[in-house]
N, C-alpha and C positions, 0 to 999 in steps of 0.2 A: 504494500500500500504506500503509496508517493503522500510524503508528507508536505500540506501548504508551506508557504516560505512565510509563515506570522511563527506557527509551531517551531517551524524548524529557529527562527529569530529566539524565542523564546526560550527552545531547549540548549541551543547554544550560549547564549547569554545567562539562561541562568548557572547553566554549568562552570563557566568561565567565573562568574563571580563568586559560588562555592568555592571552586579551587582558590581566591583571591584572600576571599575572608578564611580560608584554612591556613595560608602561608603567612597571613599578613600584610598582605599585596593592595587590599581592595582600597584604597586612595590611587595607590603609584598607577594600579592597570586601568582606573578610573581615570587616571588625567593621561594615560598614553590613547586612550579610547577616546576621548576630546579631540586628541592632536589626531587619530586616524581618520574621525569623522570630519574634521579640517579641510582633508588630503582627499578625501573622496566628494567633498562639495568643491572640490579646487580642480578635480580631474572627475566628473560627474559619470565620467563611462568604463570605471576603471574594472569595478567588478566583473562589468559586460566582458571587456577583453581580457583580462583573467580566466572567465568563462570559454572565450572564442574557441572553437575546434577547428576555424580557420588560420590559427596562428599555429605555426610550428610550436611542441613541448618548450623547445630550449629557450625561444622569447619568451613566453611565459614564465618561465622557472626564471628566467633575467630580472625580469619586471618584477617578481614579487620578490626576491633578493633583493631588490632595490629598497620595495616595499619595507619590506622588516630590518632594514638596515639604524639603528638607532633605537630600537624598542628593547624592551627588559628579554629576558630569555622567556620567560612564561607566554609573555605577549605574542614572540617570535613563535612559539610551539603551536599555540591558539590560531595565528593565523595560517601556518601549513599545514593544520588539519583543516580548517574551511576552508583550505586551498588544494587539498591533495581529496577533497571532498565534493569539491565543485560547487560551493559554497559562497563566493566571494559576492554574488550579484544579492544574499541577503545579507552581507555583514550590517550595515546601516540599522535592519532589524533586532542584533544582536546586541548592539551596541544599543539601542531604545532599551532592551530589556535588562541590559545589565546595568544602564543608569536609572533605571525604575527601580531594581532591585537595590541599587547603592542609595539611592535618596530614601528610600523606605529605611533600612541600615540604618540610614542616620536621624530618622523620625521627621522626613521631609515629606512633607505630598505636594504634589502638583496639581494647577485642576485649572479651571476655569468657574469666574462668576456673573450669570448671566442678571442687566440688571434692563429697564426701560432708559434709562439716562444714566450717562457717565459717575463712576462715583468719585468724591473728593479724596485726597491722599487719605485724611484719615479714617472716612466708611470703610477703604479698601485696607488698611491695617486691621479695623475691626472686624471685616469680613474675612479676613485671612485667620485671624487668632478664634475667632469664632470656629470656623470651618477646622480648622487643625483640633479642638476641643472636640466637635461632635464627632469626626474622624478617628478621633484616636490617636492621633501624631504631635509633636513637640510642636512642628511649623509649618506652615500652608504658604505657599506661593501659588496665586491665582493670579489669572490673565483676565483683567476686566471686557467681557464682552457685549455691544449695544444691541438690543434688540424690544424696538419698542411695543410688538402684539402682545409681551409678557403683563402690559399694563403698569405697574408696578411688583413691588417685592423681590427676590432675587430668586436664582436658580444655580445651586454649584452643584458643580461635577466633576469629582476626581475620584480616581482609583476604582472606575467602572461603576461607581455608585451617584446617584442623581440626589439632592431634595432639591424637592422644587418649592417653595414658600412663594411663586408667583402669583397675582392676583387672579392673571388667566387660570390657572390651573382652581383656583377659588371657585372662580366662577362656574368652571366647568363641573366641580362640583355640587355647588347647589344647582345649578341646571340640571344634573342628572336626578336630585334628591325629589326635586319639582314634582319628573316627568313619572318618578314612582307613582 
């Protein structure tokens, strides 16, 4: 069975940063994984030809020596298995899942907060320390997002989980309480 490339993102990633937090690695392969997602928004098709079975073995093998020239040995192991796996066109996914997994580590969440009008610096601290409370997490880093059919109230979303405390969503429910 051919696994999607979110899965395979995921099982890579999270493996890579078990073995990090086992060594004691999980900051250093965290900021070498910054610097590789760098290199890959700087060469946007790098995985593709990594991938390519147009390109003779030894360009490739060239190219990803180049690649892992400068990184930790761990790091260096990590990417010629997704490389000797044919792997390289999800690294980006792996690297999403092993910084999900290190800001969680560190009792970060991410998310977004959806509101009808922008909120001032300090709604958005109190929405953030809010949200990290009901979460479960030390601290919340949310992305203010505008979206005025919400009417009022907000909507955060992080770590695949929703409230929604919108007006719209209010409404929608006394509408349905009505139509009992």
């Amino acid at each position: 069975m051919k696994l999607d490339k979110y899965t395979v993102g995921k099982r890579y990633g999270k493996a890579l940063f078990e073995l990090a937090v086992e060594k004691n690695q999980a900051e250093a392969i965290y900021q070498e994984l910054l610097t590789l997602r760098e290199v890959y928004h700087q060469v946007p098709g790098i995985g593709d030809i990594l991938s390519d079975d147009r390109l003779e073995p030894y360009e490739k093998d060239s190219i990803m020596e180049k690649l892992v020239t400068g990184f930790s040995e761990m790091m260096q192991n990590f990417l010629r298995v997704v490389y000797e796996y044919r792997r390289m066109y999800d690294l980006l996914l792996m690297i999403d899942e092993y910084e999900r997994r290190y800001d969680e580590h560190q009792g970060l969440i991410l998310g977004s907060v959806t509101t009808a009008i922008p909120l001032s610096k300090e709604q958005h601290q109190a929405m953030e320390e809010k949200a990290a409370q009901l979460l479960g997490y030390e601290q919340a880093h949310l992305v203010n997002l505008i979206d005025p059919s919400i009417v009022g109230g907000v909507v955060i979303e992080a770590n695949h989980q929703v409230i929604d405390g919108s007006i719209r969503k209010q409404l929608e429910h006394m509408q349905q309480k009505l139509l009992k």
